[in-house]
Structure formats: structure tokens, C-alpha cells
C-alpha positions as CSV (number, residue, x, y, z in Angstrom):
1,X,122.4,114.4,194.8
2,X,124.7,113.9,197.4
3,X,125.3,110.2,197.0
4,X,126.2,111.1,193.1
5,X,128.7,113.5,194.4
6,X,130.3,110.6,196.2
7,X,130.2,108.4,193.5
8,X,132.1,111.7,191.1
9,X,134.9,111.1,194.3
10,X,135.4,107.7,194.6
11,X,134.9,104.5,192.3
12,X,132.1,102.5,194.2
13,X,131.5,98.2,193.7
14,X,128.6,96.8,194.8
15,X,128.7,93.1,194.9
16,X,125.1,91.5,195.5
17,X,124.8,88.4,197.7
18,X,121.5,86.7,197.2
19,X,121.2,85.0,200.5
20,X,117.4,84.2,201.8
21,X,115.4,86.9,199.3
22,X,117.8,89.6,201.4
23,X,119.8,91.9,198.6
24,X,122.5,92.7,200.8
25,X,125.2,95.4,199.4
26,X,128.7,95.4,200.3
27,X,130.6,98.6,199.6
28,X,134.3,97.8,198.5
29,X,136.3,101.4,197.4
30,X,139.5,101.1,194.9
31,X,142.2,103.1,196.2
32,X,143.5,106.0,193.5
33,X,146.7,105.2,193.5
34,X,146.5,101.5,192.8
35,X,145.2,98.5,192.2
36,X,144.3,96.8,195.3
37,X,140.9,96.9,196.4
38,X,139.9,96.6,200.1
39,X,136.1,96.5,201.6
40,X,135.0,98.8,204.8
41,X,136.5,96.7,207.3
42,X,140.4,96.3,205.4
43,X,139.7,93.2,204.1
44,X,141.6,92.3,200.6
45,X,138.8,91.7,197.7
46,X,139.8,89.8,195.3
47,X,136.8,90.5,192.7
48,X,137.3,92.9,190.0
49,X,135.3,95.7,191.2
50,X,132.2,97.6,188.7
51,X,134.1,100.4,187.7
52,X,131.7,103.5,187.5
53,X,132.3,106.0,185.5
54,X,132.0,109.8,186.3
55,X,129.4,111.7,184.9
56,X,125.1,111.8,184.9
57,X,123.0,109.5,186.7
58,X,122.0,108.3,183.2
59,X,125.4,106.8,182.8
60,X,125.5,105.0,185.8
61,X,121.9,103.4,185.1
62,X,123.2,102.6,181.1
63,X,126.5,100.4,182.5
64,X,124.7,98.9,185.1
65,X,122.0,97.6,182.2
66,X,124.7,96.5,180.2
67,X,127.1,94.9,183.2
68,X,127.7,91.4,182.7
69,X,129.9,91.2,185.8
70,X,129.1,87.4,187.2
71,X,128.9,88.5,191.0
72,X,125.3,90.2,189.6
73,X,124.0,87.1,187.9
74,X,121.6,84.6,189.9
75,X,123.5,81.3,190.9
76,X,121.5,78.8,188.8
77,X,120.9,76.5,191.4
78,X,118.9,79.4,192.7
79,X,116.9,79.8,190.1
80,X,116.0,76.4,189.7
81,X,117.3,74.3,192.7
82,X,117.9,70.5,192.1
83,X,115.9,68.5,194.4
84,X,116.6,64.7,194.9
85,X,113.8,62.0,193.5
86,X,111.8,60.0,196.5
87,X,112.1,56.7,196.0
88,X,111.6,53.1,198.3
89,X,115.1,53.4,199.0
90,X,115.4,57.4,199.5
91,X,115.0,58.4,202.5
92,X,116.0,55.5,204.5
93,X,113.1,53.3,206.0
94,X,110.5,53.9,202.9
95,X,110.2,51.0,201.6
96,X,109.2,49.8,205.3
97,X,106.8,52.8,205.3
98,X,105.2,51.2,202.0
99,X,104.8,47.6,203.3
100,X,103.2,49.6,206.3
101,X,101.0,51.5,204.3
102,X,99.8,48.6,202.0
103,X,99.2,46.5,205.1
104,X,96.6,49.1,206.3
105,X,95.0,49.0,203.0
106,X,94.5,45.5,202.7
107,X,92.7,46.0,206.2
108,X,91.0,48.6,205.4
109,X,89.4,46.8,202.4
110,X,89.0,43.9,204.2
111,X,86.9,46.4,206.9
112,X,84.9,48.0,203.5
113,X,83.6,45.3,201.8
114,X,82.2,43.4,205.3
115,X,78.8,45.1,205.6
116,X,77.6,44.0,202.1
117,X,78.2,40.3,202.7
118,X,76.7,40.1,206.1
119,X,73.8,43.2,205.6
120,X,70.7,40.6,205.4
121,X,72.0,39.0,208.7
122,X,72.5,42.7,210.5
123,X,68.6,43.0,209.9
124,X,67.5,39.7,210.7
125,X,70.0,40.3,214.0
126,X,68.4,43.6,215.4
127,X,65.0,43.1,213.3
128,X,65.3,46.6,211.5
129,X,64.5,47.7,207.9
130,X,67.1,48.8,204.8
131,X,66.6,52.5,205.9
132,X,67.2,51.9,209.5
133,X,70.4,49.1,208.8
134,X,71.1,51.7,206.2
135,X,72.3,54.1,209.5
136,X,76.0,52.6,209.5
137,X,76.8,54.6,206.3
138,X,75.7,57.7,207.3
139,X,77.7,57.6,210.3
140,X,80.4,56.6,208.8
141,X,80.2,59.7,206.2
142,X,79.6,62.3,209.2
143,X,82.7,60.9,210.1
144,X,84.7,61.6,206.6
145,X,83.1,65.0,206.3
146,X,84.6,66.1,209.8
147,X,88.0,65.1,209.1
148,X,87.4,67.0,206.0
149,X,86.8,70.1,207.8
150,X,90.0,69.3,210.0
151,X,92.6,68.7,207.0
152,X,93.8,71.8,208.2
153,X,94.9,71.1,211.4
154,X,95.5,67.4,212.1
155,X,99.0,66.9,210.4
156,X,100.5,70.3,212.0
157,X,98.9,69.3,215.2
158,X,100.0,65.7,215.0
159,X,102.6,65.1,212.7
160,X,102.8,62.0,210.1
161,X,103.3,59.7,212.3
162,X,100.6,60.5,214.7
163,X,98.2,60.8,212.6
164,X,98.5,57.4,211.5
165,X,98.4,55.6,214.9
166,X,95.6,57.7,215.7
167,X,93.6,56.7,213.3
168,X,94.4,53.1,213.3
169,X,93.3,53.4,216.8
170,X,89.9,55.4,215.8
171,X,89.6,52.1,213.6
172,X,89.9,50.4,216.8
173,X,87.0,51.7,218.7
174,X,85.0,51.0,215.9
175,X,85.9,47.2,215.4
176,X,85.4,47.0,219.5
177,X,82.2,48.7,219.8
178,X,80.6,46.3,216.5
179,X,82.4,43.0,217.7
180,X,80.6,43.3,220.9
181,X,77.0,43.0,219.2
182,X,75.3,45.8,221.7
183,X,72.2,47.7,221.1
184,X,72.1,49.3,217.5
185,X,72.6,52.8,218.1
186,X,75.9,52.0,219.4
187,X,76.9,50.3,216.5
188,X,75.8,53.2,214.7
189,X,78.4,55.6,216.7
190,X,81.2,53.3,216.1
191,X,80.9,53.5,212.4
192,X,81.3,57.4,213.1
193,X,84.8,56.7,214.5
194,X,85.5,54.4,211.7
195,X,84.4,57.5,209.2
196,X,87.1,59.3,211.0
197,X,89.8,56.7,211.0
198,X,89.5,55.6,207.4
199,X,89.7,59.3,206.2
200,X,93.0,60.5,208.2
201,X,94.8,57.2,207.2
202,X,93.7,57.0,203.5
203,X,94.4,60.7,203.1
204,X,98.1,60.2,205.0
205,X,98.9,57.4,202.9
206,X,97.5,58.8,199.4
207,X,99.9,62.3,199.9
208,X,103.2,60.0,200.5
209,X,102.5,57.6,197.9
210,X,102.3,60.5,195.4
211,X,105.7,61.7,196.5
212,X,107.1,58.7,194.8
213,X,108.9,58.6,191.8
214,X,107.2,55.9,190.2
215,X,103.6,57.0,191.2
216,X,101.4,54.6,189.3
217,X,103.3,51.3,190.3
218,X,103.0,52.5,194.2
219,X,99.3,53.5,193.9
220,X,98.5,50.5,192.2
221,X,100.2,48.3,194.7
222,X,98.1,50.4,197.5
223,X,95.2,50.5,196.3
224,X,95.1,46.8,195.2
225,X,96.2,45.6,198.3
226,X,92.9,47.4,199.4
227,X,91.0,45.5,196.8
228,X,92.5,41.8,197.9
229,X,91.1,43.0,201.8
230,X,88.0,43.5,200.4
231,X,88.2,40.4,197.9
232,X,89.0,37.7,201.4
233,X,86.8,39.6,203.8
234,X,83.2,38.4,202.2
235,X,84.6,35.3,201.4
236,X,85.6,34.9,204.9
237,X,82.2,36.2,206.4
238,X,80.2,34.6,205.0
239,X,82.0,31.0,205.5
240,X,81.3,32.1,209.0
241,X,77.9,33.2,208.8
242,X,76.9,30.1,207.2
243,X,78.8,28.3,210.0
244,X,76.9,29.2,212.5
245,X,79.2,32.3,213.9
246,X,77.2,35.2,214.6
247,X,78.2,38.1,212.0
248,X,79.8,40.6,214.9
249,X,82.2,38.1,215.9
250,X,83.6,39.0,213.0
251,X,85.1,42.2,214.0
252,X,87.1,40.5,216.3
253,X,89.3,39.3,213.4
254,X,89.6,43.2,211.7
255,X,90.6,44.4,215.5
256,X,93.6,41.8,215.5
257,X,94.6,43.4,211.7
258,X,93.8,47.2,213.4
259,X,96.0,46.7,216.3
260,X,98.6,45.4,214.2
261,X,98.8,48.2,211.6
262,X,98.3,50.6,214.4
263,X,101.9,49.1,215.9
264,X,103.2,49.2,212.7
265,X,102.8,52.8,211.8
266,X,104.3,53.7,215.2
267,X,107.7,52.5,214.3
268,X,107.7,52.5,210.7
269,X,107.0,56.6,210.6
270,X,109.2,57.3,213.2
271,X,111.1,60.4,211.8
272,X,109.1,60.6,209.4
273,X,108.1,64.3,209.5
274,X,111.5,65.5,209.0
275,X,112.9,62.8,206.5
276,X,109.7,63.6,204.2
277,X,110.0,67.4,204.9
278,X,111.9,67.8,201.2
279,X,108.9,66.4,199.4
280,X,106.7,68.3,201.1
281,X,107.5,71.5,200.2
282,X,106.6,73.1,197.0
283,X,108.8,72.7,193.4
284,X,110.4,76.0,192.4
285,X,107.8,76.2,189.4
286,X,104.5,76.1,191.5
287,X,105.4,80.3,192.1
288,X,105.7,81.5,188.8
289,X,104.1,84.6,189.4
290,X,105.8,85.5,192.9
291,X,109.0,85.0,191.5
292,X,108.7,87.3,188.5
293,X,107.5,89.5,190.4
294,X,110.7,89.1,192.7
295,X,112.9,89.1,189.9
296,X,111.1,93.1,188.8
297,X,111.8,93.7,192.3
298,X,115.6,92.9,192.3
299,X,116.7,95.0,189.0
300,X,114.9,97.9,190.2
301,X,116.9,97.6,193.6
302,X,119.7,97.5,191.3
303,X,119.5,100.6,189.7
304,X,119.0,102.5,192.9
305,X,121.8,100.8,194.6
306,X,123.7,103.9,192.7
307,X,121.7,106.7,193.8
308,X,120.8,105.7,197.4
309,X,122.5,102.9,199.5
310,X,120.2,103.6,202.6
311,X,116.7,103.6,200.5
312,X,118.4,100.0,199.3
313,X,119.2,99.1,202.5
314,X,116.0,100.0,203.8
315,X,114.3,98.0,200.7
316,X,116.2,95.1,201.4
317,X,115.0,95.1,205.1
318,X,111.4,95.6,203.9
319,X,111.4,92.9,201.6
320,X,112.9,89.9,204.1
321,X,110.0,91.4,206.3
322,X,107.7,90.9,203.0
323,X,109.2,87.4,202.5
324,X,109.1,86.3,206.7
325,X,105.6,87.2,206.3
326,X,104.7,84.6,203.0
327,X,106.7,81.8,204.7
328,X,104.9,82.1,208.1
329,X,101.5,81.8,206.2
330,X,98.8,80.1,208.5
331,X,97.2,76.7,207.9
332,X,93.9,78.9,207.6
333,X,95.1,80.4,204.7
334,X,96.4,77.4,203.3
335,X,92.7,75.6,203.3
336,X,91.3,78.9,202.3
337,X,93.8,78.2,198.9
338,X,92.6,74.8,198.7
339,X,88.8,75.8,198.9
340,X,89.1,78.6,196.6
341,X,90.3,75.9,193.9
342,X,88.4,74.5,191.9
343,X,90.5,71.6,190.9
344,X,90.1,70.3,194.6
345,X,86.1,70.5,194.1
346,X,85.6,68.8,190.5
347,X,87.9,66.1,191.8
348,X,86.2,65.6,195.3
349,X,82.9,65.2,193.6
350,X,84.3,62.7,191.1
351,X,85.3,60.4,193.7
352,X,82.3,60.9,195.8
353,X,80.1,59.6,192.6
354,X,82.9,56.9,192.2
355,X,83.0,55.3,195.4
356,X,79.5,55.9,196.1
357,X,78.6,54.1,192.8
358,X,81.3,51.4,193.9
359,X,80.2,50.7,197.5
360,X,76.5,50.9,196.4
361,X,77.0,48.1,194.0
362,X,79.2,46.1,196.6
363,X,77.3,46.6,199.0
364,X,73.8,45.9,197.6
365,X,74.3,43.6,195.0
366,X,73.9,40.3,197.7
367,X,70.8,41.8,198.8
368,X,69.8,42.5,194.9
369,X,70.1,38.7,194.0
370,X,68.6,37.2,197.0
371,X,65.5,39.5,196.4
372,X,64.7,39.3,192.2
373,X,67.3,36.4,191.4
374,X,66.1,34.3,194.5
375,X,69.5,33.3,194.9
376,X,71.0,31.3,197.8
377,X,73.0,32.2,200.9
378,X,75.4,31.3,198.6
379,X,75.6,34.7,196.5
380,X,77.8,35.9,199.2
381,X,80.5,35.2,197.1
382,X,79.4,37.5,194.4
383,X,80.6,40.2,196.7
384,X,84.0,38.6,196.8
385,X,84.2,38.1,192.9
386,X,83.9,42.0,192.6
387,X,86.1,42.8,194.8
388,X,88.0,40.6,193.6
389,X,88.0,41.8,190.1
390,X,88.8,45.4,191.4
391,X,92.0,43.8,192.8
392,X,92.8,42.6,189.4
393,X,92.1,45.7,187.9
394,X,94.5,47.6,190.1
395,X,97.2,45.8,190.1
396,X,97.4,44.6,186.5
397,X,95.7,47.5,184.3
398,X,96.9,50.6,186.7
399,X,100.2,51.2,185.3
400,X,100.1,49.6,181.3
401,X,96.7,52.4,181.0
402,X,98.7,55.0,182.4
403,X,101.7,54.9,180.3
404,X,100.1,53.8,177.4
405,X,97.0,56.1,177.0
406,X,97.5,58.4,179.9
407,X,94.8,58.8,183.0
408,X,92.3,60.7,181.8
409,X,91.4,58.5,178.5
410,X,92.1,55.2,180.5
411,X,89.6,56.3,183.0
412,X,86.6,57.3,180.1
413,X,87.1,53.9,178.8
414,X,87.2,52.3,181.9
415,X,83.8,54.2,183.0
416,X,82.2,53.4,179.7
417,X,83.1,49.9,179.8
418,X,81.9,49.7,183.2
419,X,78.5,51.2,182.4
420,X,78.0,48.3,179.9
421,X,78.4,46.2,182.1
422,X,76.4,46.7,184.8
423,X,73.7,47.2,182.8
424,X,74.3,43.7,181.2
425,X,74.0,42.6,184.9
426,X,70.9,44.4,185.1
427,X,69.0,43.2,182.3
428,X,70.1,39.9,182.2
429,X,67.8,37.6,184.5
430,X,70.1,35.1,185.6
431,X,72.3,35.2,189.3
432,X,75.2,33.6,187.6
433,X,75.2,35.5,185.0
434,X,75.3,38.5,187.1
435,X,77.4,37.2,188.7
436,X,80.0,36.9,186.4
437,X,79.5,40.7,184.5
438,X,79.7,42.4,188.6
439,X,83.2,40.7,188.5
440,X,84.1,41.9,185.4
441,X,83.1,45.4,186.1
442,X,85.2,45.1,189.2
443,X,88.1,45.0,186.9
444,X,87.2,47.6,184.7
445,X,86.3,50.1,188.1
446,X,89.3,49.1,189.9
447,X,91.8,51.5,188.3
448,X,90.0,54.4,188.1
449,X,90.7,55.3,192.0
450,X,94.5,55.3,191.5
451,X,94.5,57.0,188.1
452,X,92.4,59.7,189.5
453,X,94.8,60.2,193.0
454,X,98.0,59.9,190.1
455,X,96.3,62.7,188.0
456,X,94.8,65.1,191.2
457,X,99.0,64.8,192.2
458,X,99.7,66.9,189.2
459,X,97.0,69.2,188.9
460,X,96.6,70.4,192.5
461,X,99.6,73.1,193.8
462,X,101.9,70.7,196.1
463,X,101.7,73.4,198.5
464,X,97.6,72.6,198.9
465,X,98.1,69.0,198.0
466,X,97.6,67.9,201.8
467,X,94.4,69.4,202.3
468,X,93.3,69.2,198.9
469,X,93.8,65.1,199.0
470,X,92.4,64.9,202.5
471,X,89.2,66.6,200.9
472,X,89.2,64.9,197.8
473,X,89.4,61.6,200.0
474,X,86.9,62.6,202.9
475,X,84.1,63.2,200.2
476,X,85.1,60.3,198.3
477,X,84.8,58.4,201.1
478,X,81.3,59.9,202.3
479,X,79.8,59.3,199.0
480,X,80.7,55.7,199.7
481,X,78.5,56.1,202.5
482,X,75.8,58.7,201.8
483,X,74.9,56.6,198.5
484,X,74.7,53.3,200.0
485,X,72.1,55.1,203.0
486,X,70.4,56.5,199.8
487,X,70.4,53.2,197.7
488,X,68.7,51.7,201.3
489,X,66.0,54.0,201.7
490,X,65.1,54.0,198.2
491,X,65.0,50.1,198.2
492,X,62.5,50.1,201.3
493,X,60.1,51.7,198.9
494,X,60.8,50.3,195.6
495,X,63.2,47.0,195.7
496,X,66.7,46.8,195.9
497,X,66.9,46.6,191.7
498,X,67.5,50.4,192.2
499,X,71.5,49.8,192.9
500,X,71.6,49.3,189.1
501,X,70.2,52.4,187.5
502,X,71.9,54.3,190.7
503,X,75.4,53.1,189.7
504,X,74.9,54.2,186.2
505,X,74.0,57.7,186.8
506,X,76.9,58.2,189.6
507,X,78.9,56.8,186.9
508,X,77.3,59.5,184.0
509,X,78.1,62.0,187.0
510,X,81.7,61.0,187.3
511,X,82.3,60.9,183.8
512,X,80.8,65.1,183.4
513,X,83.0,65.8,186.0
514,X,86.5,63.8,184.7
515,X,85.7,65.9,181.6
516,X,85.5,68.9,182.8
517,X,88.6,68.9,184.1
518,X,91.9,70.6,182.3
519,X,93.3,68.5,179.4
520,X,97.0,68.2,180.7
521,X,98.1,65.2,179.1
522,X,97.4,66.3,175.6
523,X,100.2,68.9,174.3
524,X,99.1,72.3,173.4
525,X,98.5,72.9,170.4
526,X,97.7,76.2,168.4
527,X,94.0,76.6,167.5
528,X,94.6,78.7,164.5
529,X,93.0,76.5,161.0
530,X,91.1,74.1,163.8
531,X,87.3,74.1,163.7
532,X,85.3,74.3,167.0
533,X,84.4,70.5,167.0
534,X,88.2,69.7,166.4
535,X,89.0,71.7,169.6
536,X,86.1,70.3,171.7
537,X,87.4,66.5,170.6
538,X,90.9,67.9,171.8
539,X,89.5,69.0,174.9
540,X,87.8,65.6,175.9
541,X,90.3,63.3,174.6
């Protein structure tokens, strides 16, 4: 009661600064014989002070309810700080960082789609079956999968622009070890560093390109420029092969583009940590909860700012402690947050059905026609005309589907359509045929990659969008791997015709999976008066 008495004796403002979550109060006393008003240390004031009046604690806790005094009111700029749009132009050097970026995906298409034009000459090369030729993909999975378990760690150990070079130069290794033609096995390990190359870059490049302003332009201009790699490199390969060149000399060519993209990324993400830094951290309306629960906390240490300036003071310490603590939060915890959701999960097992059903398909189809379509050395090109295809997609259909029917119905139509047609290709016993209904499914596959990354951007907390994309992207990348190693050991047994049915049911699989995710797009709506299949439709589409 002592502090009340003291308040009976003199009239007592507290002005509140709001500076780092820290309440801090400032005592200013009014003199009784005038107006000025002076704080501890002399100083003129020149607000209008809360003038308390003298009586019950009660009193004191009704005006403060009921003060409108503007010194008390959150700045709205700290409620809801303005944050400036990332753009090619904004920060400095980003549209160089794109160019970058889209160069590396062009080579790493061009890296992608090299094994399924020149597979039948790997096993004539080292005499070895589908199961055993089949090897490459698995090591390149194992790896995805450990850069997946090293999200975590490998952007606050190396930075952006580290990261990058480094796994250019994984990239490197691989091309090296493959160009040289040596003894299987090793060939085998340097598709493991490829694994681990292709995963840090594609996951570095995916998080920036979502930063941008106009996502679904940029991701379709990246991800197409990895469809027209993969379109040139059979092409290209195969010219070669049927030239005479053997088909390792062929690396030597993807080392030059490696080396070059590796340089690239040196200087072009130079800074890049700090001039990205505002991007990366999370928008005011990703913490809800903690900041209601911060705004509870703050009237309460209002009302006792008039019955104990010590307990406040003491408060106030305890919660910059509180809030020191959140913002030093270990990357540990930050994967554990990622883990636990399970956005991150139905989205990395989409895209390991998708690319797995993709590279399958891409990979296999050559072998496919020369087997049951006794096609010609020729059908190489087939290869090419889906990648191809996928390039058209991307870069064409990305963007119109997105704005006009939103990601998640453009990608059920796109799967649907895609289903159709593969099976079309399957049934149909003609190689040109085929031919033609692969490439067409390229187009209709192509988009679905950037559409999902677009759609993952704004259901996944930006705070976990690093790790969760670098997970999404490792077991997206693996299943390009692990299905292709499946689709070979299955064929050893029972023909090669099994890429077909495998693509359809990765497809089915990916489409479960894109449904059970939340509905954003769709505006909510109230259920009341709308039967149960009315809400399910709603929840699809």
C-alpha cells in the first residue's frame, strides 16, 4: 500500500516506450504549484501528463481502462510493419542472381534428362543388366536424402552464397568422375555427389525465387529453363552416340556448363546473405498467437504500473529475457518445427510421386520403344520431344493456370490430363504415335512442379520455409531416383512396359496427396444450409 500512498502525494505519468518487446516506464512528477512538468533527471516534458486521481486502487485501474492518452497506444507501424516488395530490381544485383539461377537450371536439366537417352549404351558399355545400370539412381537419391537431413545446417554454416558454389562444385565431381569412363562402381559414387549437389542448389534457388513478387512468372522462367536443358541434352547425346562418341565423353560438355555456373554464383551472390536478410525473416502475421498473447501481457503490466513500479520493472526485465530467448531459437528447433508439420510431409511426398513418375517415364521410355515398339536408335529423340514439351508447358501454361484457375485446380487438371495420356501411349501400338502423346504429356506435366513450389510458398510458415523446401525438394528429387531404380528392377523381370502402369499410379498417388491438402484458394464460406457432398466438392475444388 505504500506505493498508493505515494500516488495520494504526488500526481504520477507513466509514459510507455515500446522499444524491442521492453515496457520501459519513465516516471515524470507535476509540480503542485504549477504547470510545468519535469522527469527524474530535470528534464522539461513536454507531454501532457496522465493525471491520477486520489482515491482507491479501483479508481486508478477504471481511468487507466478508459485513457485514450496517445503515448499508450501501439505505433501502427509496430503492429503491422511495412516491409518493401522483392523484386529483379530490389535489392540491387537480383536480376543478375536470376540469370544466374536460371543458368544452373538449364544445366541441371541438361544433366537430368542424359541418362535416359544414352541408358541402352551404359549397359552395352560395362555389360550389366537394368537392375545393376539401375544403381546410378539410387546413389543419386542417398545423396538428396542426406542433404535432406542437413537442411538444418548447411545455409547457417555456409551462407547463400556458399552453398551455391559448393554445390556447383559437388556437380563437378560428379561430371569428372562419369566423363572419365572408369570402372562402374565409381560411376556409381559420383552420382552420390551429384544427389548432393542437385539438392542444395535446387533448394537455394526454389527459397529465393519464392521471395519474388511475381512468383509464378519467376518459377516458370526457372523451371523452364530446366526443361529446355533437358529438351537439347538427349538431342545432343544421342547425335553423339550415333556418331561414334562414346556416351561418357559426354560429361565433358555438362563439366564446361558446371564450372561456369559454379563461377557465376560466386560473384552473382556476393552479399547476398545480408541484402536477402529482409525476405527472410518471418511477416508480422505468421505469430498470431505469440503476439496476442504479448498484447495480454502488456495491459496487465499496465494496470500494475500503478500499484508497483519495481514488480513492472522487474516484469519488463523478465520478459526481454523471455523475448532474447525466442529470437536466439536453434536451428534444431527450427527443423523440429518443420518436421512436426505436416504441410512439409504431404508436399514432399507429392513431389517424390511427381518427379519419380516424371523421370521414370523420361528415363525409360527409349528403352520402352526399342524393346515392344522395335524402334530405331532413332527414338532417342522421343526423350527430347518430352522434355521438350515440359519446357513448353512451363513457360507458356505456368502463369495463365495460375491466375486464372489458381494452383491447386490447374494442377488436378493437368494430372488428369496427363494420366490420359500416357495411357493412350500405352495402349496404342505404334512408336510414333507414342511418340507424339509422351510429348504432349510433357506439356501437360511441365507445370505442375512450379505450381506446387508457388502453392508450398504460402502454406508453409516463412520461418520453416528453408528447411521445409529443402525437404520438399530432397524427396522430390529422390523419388526421381528411387522410382527409376524401381522401374529397372521391375523391368529385368517383366519388360520395361511397366514404366506405363508405374507412372499412372505415382500419378493417382500425387493426386491423393494434392487433395488432401488445405483448400486455400477457395474463400471460406459458412457451412450452415450446405449438404455434406456440397462441402466435400468445396474441399477438392
Amino acid at each position: 500500500m505504500s506505493e498508493i500512498k505515494h500516488l495520494d502525494q504526488a500526481r504520477v505519468a507513466i509514459l510507455s516506450r515500446n522499444d524491442s518487446d521492453l515496457t520501459i516506464p519513465q516516471i515524470r512528477h507535476e509540480n503542485m504549484s504549477g504547470n510545468s512538468i519535469e522527469d527524474v533527471n530535470g528534464q522539461s516534458n513536454p507531454f501532457r501528463p496522465i493525471i491520477t486521481p486520489m482515491g482507491s486502487t479501483n479508481n486508478v485501474l477504471t481511468q487507466l481502462s478508459h485513457n485514450k492518452d496517445p503515448t499508450l497506444e501501439p505505433l501502427p507501424q509496430q503492429v503491422n510493419p511495412g516491409k518493401q516488395i522483392m523484386t529483379s530490381r530490389n535489392p540491387p544485383g537480383n536480376l543478375y542472381r536470376i540469370i544466374t539461377t536460371c543458368c544452373w537450371s538449364a544445366a541441371g536439366g541438361w544433366s537430368d534428362a542424359t541418362p535416359g537417352a544414352i541408358l541402352p549404351f551404359i549397359e552395352d558399355y560395362y555389360g550389366i543388366t537394368y537392375a545393376i545400370v539401375s544403381l546410378i539412381w539410387m546413389a543419386n537419391a542417398a545423396g538428396f536424402i542426406l542433404i535432406a537431413m542437413l537442411s538444418h545446417k548447411i545455409q547457417p554454416w555456409l551462407g547463400k552464397r556458399f552453398s551455391l558454389v559448393i554445390g556447383c562444385m559437388s556437380l563437378c565431381i560428379m561430371y569428372a568422375l562419369v566423363a572419365s569412363g572408369t570402372h562402374f562402381p565409381v560411376i556409381v559414387v559420383g552420382f552420390f555427389f551429384g544427389g548432393m549437389g542437385l539438392a542444395i542448389c535446387l533448394s537455394q534457388s526454389n527459397v529465393f525465387f519464392t521471395r519474388l513478387n511475381d512468383l509464378s512468372k519467376y518459377l516458370s522462367l526457372f523451371h523452364g529453363s530446366y526443361g529446355l536443358g533437358a529438351t537439347l541434352s538427349p538431342l545432343v547425346a544421342t547425335a553423339m552416340v550415333n556418331s561414334g562418341v562414346k556416351w561418357h565423353y559426354f560429361y565433358l560438355i555438362t563439366l564446361g556448363f558446371m564450372l561456369f555456373n559454379g563461377i557465376n554464383f560466386f560473384f552473382s551472390f556476393k552479399g547476398a546473405d545480408e541484402d536477402l536478410k529482409p525476405w527472410d525473416d518471418d511477416e508480422p502475421n505468421e505469430s498470431l498467437e505469440s503476439d496476442n498473447n504479448q498484447y495480454e501481457s502488456d495491459d496487465s503490466q499496465q494496470q500494475e504500473e500503478f500499484i508497483g513500479l519495481q514488480e513492472l520493472t522487474r516484469e519488463g526485465r523478465n520478459k526481454q529475457n523471455a523475448s532474447n530467448k525466442n529470437s536466439q531459437s536453434t536451428h534444431s528447433a527450427d527443423m523440429l518445427l518443420a518436421l512436426k508439420n505436416y504441410r512439409t510431409w504431404l508436399l514432399a511426398l507429392f513431389v517424390l510421386f511427381y518427379q519419380g513418375a516424371e523421370v521414370s517415364l523420361a528415363g525409360w521410355v527409349v528403352t520402352f520403344l526399342l524393346d515392344y515398339r522395335h524402334g530405331n536408335s532413332s527414338v532417342g529423340y522421343v526423350a527430347s520431344g518430352f522434355w521438350g514439351g515440359l519446357t513448353l508447358g512451363r513457360l507458356l501454361l505456368t502463369k495463365p493456370l495460375h491466375k486464372l484457375l489458381g494452383a491447386r485446380r490447374a494442377v488436378i487438371l493437368l494430372s488428369l490430363t496427363s494420366i490420359c495420356l500416357v495411357l493412350l501411349g500405352w495402349l496404342v501400338p505404334n512408336a510414333i504415335a507414342e511418340g507424339v502423346f509422351i510429348s504432349i504429356a510433357g506439356v501437360t506435366i511441365g507445370p505442375n512442379y512450379p505450381l506446387q513450389i508457388g502453392l508450398s510458398a504460402q502454406l508453409i510458415p516463412r520461418k520453416i520455409q528453408v528447411i521445409s523446401l529443402t525437404i520438399i525438394t530432397a524427396f522430390g528429387s529422390s523419388g526421381g531416383a528411387i522410382f527409376p531404380f524401381l522401374v529397372g528392377l521391375i523391368s529385368q523381370s517383366v519388360g520395361t512396359y511397366v514404366v506405363m502402369p508405374i507412372f499412372i499410379g505415382l500419378y493417382c498417388g500425387m493426386l491423393g496427396l494434392w487433395i488432401a491438402l488445405p483448400n486455400i484458394e477457395r474463400p471460406i464460406e459458412s457451412k450452415s444450409n450446405v449438404n455434406k457432398w456440397t462441402q466435400v466438392w468445396r474441399r477438392i475444388w
